[in-house]
N, C-alpha and C positions, 0 to 999 in steps of 0.2 A: 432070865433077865428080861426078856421084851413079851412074855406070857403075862403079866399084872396087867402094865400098861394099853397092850392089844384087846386082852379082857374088857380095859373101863374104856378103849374106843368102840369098840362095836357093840358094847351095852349101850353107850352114849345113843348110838345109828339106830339102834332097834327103839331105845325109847322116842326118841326125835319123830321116827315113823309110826309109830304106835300113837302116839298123841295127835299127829297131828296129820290124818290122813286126809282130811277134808281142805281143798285149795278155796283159799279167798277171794273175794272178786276185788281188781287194785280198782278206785272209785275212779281216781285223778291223778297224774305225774304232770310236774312242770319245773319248769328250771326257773330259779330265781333270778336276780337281777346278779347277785353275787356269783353266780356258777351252782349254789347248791340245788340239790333237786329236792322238790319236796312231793314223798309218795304218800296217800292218803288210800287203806283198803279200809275193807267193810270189818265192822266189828260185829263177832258173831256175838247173838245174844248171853250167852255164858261167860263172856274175857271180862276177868273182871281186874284192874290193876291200880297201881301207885305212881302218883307224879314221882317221876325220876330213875323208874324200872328201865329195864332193857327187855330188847326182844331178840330171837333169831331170825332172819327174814331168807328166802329163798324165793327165786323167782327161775323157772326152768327156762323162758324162753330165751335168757342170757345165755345159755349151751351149757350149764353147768349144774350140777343136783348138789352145792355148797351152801350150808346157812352161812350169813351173816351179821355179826350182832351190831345192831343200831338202838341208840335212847330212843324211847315211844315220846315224841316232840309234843301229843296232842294231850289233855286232861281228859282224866278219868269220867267224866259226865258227857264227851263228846262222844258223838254217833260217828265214829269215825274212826279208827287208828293212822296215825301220822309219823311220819320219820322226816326229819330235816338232813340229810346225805350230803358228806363233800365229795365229792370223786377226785381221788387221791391214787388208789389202785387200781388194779386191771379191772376185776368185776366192777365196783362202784364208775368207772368209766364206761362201761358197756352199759350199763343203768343208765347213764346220761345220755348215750346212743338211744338206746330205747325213749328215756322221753323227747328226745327230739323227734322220734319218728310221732309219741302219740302228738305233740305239740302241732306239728304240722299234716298233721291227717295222715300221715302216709300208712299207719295203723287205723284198719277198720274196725279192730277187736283191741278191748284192752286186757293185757297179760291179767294171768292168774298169778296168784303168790302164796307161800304154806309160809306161814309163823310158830315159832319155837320159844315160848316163852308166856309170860312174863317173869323175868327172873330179878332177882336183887331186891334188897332191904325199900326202895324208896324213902322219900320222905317222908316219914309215917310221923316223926318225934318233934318235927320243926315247930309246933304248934307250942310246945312246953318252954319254948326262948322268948324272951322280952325281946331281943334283938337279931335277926338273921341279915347275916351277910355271905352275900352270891357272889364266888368269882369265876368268870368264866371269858375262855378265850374264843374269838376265832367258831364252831359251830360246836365245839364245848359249854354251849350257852342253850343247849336242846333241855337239859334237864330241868333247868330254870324255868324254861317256857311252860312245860307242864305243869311246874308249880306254880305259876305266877298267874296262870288261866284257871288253876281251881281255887287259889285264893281268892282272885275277883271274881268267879261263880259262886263260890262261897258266903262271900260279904253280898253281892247282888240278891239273893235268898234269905240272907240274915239268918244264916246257919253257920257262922263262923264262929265257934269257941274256944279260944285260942288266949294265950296269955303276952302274945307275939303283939306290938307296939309299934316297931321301927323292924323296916326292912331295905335294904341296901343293895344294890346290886351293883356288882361293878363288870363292865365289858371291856376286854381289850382287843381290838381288832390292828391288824398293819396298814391298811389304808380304810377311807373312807370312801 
């Protein structure tokens, strides 16, 4: 009974590790005005991804060898990889521990971080709509962002060819 399942976790562990032995330099962490953190590492030259992918993120110096998965908040043309983070749970809370420390210098060194991914469909098809409409809550509004910065990277270069006309976004947050 628990031989399938145990099989496709520790296939999952070997590949995780197998991909992705090389740790990334994190650029910038900072905490927003909202509480979220926003972490920005280095994009190796070969990541190649989709507005609205996900990633795995792991960061060892939080005491733990757990990925993560977080939406990649930044567009695909940026030199950067970006995550927008609520700290909600125990790890994403030691994440906000940590950028308090780089915030306020108390870190000389900025952590290393290993990424797991890009995984999921993205937006790849939104271009084939006359009209897209974005709903999104609260930091549910990450995948949007990535879209919404290669749209206007897009239009800026005048390489948008798209059939899309009107585009809507709706946020809903609990307070302002």
């Amino acid at each position: 009974f628990f031989v399938w399942p145990l099989s496709l976790f520790i296939l999952d562990k070997l590949i995780a590790v197998a991909q992705h032995s090389r740790a990334l330099k994190v650029e910038s962490m900072r905490i927003l005005k909202s509480g979220t953190i926003a972490v920005y590492l280095e994009k190796p030259f070969n990541t190649i991804y989709q507005a609205g992918q996900y990633a795995r993120i792991q960061i060892r110096q939080l005491g733990t060898h757990e990925y993560h998965p977080f939406t990649i908040s930044s567009a695909p043309h940026e030199k950067y990889i970006s995550y927008h983070i609520q700290p909600v749970g125990p790890w994403t809370k030691k994440l906000k521990t940590l950028a308090e420390k780089v915030e306020s210098g108390a870190l000389k060194k900025l952590p290393r971080a290993r990424m797991d991914g890009p995984y999921g469909d993205g937006f790849d098809s939104w271009s084939s709509y006359e009209t897209i409409l974005m709903v999104g809550g609260g930091i549910g509004i990450t995948p949007f962002m990535s879209m919404l910065k290669d749209i206007a990277y897009q239009l800026h270069l005048d390489t948008l060819n798209s059939r899309t006309r009107k585009i809507y976004c709706v946020f809903v947050v609990r307070r302002l």
